[in-house]
N, C-alpha and C positions, 0 to 999 in steps of 0.2 A: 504493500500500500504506500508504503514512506518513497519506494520509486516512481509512483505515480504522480505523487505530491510535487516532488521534488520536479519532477518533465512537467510538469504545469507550471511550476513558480516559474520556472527559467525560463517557457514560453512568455509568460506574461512580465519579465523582465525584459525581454529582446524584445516584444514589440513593444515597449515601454520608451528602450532606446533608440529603435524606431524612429518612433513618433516624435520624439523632443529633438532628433537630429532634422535641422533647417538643411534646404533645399537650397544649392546653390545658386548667387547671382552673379550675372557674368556683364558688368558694363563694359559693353564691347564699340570699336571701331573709333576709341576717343584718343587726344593725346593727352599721352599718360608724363606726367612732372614728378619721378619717384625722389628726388633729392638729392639720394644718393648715387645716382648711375644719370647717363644722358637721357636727355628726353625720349621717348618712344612717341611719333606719328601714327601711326596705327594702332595703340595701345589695348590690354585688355584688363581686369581688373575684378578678380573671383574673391568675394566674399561667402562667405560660411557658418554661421555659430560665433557673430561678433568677429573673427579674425579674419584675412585678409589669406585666402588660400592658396593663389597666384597672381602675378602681374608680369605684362611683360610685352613682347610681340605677340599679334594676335596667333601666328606662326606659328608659335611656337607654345602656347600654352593648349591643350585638349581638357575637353567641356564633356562633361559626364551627360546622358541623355534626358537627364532630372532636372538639366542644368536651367535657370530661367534667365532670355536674354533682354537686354536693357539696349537699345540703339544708343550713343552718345555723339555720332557722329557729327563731327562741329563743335565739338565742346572738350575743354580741358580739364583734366581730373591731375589735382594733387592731393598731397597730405592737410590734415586738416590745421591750422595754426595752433600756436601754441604763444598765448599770451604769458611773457614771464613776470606782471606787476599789473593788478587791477585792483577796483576798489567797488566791482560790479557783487549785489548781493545786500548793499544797505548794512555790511557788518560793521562793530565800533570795536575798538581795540582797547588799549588802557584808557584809564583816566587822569585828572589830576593831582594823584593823592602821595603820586612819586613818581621819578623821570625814566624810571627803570623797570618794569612789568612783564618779567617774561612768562609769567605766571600763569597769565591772561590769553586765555585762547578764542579767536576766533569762531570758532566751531559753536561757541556758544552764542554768538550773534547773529549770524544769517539768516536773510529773508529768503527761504531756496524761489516763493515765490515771487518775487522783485521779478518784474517785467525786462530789467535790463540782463538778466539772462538769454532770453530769448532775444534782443538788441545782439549781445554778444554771437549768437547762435546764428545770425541773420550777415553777420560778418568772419562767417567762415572760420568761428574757435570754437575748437572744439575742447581744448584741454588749460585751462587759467591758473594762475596762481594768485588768489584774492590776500590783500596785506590788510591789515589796517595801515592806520595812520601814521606820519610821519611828526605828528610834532611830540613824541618823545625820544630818548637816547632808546631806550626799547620800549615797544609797544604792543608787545605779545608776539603770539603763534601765527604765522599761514596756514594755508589749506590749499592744496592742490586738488581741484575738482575737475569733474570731468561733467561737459553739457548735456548729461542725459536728459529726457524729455518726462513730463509727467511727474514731478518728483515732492513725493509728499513732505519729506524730515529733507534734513540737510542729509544722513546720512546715504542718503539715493544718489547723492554726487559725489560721494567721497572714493579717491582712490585707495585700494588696499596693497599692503605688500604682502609676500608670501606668509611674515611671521602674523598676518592680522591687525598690521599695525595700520592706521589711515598716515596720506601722506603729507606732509608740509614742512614747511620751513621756520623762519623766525625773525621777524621785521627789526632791524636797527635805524639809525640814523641819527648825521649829525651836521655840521654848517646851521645854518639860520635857523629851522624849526622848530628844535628841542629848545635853545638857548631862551630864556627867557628873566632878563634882567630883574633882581627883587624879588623872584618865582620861588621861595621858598629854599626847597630842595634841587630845584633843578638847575642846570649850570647859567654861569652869565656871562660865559665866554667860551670859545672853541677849546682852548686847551683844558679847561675843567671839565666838559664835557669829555674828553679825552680822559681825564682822571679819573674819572664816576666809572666809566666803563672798562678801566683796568681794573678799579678794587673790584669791581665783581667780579670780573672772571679770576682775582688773588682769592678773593670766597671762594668761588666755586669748584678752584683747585685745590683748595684748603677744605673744604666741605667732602670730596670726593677721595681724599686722602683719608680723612676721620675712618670713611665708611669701611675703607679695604684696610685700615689697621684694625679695626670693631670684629674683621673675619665674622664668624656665626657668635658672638656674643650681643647678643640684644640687647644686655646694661650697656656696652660702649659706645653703640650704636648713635649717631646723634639723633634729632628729632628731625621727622622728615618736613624739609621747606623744598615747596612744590617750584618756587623761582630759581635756586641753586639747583634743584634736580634739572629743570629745563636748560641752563649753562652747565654743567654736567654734559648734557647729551650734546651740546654745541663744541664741546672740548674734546668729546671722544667721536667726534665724525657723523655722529647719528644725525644732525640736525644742520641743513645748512642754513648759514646767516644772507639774509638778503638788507643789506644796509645801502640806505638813503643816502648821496651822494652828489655836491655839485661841482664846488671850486676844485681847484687841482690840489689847493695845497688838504683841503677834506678829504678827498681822492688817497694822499700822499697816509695818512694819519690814516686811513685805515688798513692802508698796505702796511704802516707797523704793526698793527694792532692785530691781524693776521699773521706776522711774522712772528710775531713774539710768542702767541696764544696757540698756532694752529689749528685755527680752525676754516672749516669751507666755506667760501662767500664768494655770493655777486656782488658785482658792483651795480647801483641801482640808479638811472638816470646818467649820472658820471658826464654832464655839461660838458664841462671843460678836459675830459676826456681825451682830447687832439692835441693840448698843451701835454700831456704825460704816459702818449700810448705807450710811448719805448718801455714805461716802467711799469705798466701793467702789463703789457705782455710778458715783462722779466719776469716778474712773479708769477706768472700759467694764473691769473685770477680771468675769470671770464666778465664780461661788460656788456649790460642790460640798459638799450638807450631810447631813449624816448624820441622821436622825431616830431615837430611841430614848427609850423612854415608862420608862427607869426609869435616869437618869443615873447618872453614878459612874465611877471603876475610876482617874481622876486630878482633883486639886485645878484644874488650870485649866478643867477641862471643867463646875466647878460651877453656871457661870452660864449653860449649855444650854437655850436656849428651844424650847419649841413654835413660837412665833411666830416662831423663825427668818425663814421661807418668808416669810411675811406681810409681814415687816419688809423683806428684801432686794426681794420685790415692787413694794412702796408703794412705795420708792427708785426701783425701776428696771434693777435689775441683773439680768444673767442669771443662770437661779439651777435646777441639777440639785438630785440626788438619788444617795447611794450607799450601797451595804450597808457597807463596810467589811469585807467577811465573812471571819470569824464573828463579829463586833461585832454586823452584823446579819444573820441568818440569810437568803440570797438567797428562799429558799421564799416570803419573806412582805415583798418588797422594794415592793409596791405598797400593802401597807401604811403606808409610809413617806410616799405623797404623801394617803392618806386622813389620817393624823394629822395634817398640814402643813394640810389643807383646815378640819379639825375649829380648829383654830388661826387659824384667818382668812385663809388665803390662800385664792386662786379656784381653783375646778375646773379649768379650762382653763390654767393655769399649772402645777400642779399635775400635770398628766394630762402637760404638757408638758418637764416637768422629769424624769421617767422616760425619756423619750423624747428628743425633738428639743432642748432644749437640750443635752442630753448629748452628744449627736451634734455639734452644736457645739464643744465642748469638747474634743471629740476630733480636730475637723476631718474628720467624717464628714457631715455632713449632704447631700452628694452623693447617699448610697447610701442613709443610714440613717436614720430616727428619723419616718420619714411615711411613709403611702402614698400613693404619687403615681407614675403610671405611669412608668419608666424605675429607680426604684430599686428593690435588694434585694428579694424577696421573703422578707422578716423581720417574722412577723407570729403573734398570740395569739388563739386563740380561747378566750373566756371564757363562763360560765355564766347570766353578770347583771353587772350594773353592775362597772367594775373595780376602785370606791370602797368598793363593800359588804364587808362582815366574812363575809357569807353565802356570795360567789363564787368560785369555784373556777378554776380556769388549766386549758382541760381539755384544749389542745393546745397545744404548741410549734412554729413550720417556722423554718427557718434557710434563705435560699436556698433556697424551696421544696420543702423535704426535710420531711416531720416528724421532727423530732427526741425531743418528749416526748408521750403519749400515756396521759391519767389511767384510760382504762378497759385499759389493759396490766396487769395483775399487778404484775411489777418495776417499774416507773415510776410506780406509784399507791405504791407500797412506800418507794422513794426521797422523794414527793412528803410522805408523810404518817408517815413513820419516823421514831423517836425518832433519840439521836445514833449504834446502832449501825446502823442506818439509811442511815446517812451516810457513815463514816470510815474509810477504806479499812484499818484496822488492829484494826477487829472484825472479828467472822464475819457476814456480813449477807449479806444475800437470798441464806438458805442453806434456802430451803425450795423450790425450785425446782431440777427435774431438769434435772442435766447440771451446777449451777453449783456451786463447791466438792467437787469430786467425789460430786456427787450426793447430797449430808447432806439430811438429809430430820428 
């Protein structure tokens, strides 16, 4: 009897597996921008179960009879962006009550439903890294999310690592923001600023000592303080620091500040970046820059090049790309590496710094920032070139989902709507039955 049993369960396990195995799609006949290898004309592009199960010549890849096809012809598919600095989600970081909060995690403030998700989604990212704010020396946790659709908790966007851990980083910064004259506790000048953020990390290496002299005695043990644990994990590599950055000589101050400490960091905006690439790049630290064709809003940010890109290229450094947003509107984030290009940097750096260096930076590049069979199926279909001012973003997938969709109604709305369009605190896409109680 137990043999019969037993040929039943494992029938109804196999079609179990069956059924939950998705049916291949094959976007065929498009040019394919994998990132990492040269363009393909002819392109093809098999997703499967979220991953990405071939790409390449159409030639040269074979299509199962299951297989379901997608014409794209006319249209160019690459990797989906990778924003390395946004502030999309409505999250708040520290507060007032001290300059230094690493304690403070993000993850507890996001609105996963903020509209400007979908804003992001509508311009071709699919994978972000949301900061708080910059006006402390730290001002808590990151969160590396990923643009899934539908998503009830925050936890619907979080990326996980193998050990179950979600993924993010840990916001710094210093120049103008943090400094705040008569502020109590917080510094009132660059070099105190500078101070503040050495004696922590002299805590944290003094705190992380206690704990491995304590061994398994729980009397030596000190008390656990949840700020020193978070510089803890920044001192043992577990966490990278994405610190806020303008003037060369803030630039210079945190390139000690990494030398002395070792720990992992972006460099975050980094302005004046062009004045000091030679020495970023000596240091292998990578450089996350903001592009924006009409400077202004603070005095250190005056000396903002075009030539940024160009300048950390020629060096050699690794060198993304981020909105800031709303500094820069996510809609128009590939804008960012067109202007970089128009400035002297290469296309192919350029093209790469949306993408795969970001992924880098994030310590994604496992999953994300190329297509290359095994990672993510996180990928954009575009109109024409993705350098043109003419081309349009006219799909979104995340994990093989579409996410954004420019011949939708609502999503062509989001894509191309002023800012009540956008803000979860207008009345917007209130011309469509069912939404806002049906306002018409």
């Amino acid at each position: 009897m137990s043999k019969y049993i037993f040929s039943f369960l494992t029938a109804i396990l196999f079609s179990c597996s069956v059924l939950g195995q998705e049916k291949p799609i094959a976007f065929i006949n498009a040019k394919i921008i994998s990132i990492v290898g040269q363009p393909v004309e002819n392109g093809i592009l098999v997703v499967q179960n979220g991953r990405i199960s071939a790409v390449g010549e159409a030639r040269a890849v074979q299509l199962s009879s299951d297989t379901q096809k997608i014409d794209m012809r006319g249209k160019v598919i690459m990797p989906g962006l990778i924003d390395s600095h946004s502030h999309i989600g409505e999250g708040a970081g520290a507060d007032g009550s001290s300059p230094i909060q690493p304690d403070v995690r993000l993850l507890d403030s996001v609105n996963v439903r903020a509209s400007s998700f979908q804003r992001a989604q509508s311009g071709g990212i699919t994978t972000v890294n949301v900061m708080p704010g910059s006006g402390h020396l730290n001002s808590g946790q990151t969160l590396y999310l990923k643009l899934r659709d539908d998503a009830n908790k925050i936890e619907d966007l979080l990326i996980y690592d193998k050990n179950g851990n979600y993924a993010g980083g840990i916001k710094f910064a210093n120049g103008t923001n943090p400094i705040r004259a008569g502020g109590g506790n917080f510094p009132g000048t660059r070099a105190k600023s500078a101070a503040l953020v050495r004696d922590q990390f002299i805590k944290a290496r003094d705190y992380r000592e206690r704990i491995r002299r304590a061994g398994k005695d729980e009397s030596k043990i000190p008390a656990r303080d949840l700020a020193l644990e978070m510089l803890v994990e920044v001192l043992e590599g577990k966490r990278v620091v994405h610190f806020h950055t303008h003037r060369h000589d803030d630039i210079m101050t945190v390139l000690r500040l990494q030398k002395e400490f070792g720990f992992k960091v972006v460099l975050q905006h980094v302005s004046e970046a062009w004045k000091v690439a030679d020495e970023i790049a000596k240091a292998k630290v990578p450089a996350s820059i903001i592009v924006i064709d009409s400077p202004g809003g603070k005095l250190e940010s005056v000396d903002l090049k075009m030539e940024n890109g160009a300048a950390l290229e020629k060096a050699g450094a690794l060198t993304g790309f981020h909105t800031d947003d709303y500094i820069t509107d996510s809609r128009f984030f590939l804008r960012s590496a067109g202007m970089a290009v128009r400035a002297g940097m290469s296309r192919e750096k350029a093209l790469y710094g949306v993408t795969m260096a970001n992924a880098i930076m994030l310590e994604m590049q496992d999953r994300v920032g190329s297509l290359e069979v095994g990672k993510d199926a996180d990928f954009i279909v575009l109109s024409g070139d993705p350098l043109s001012v003419y081309t349009h973003i006219l799909q979104t997938f995340v994990e093989g989902k579409k996410v954004f969709d420019r011949s939708d109604a609502k999503d062509y709305l989001i894509s191309t709507g002023g800012y009540g369009a956008s803000d979860d605190r207008e009345i917007h896409i209130d011309c469509f039955e069912g939404d806002l109680g049906g306002q018409e």
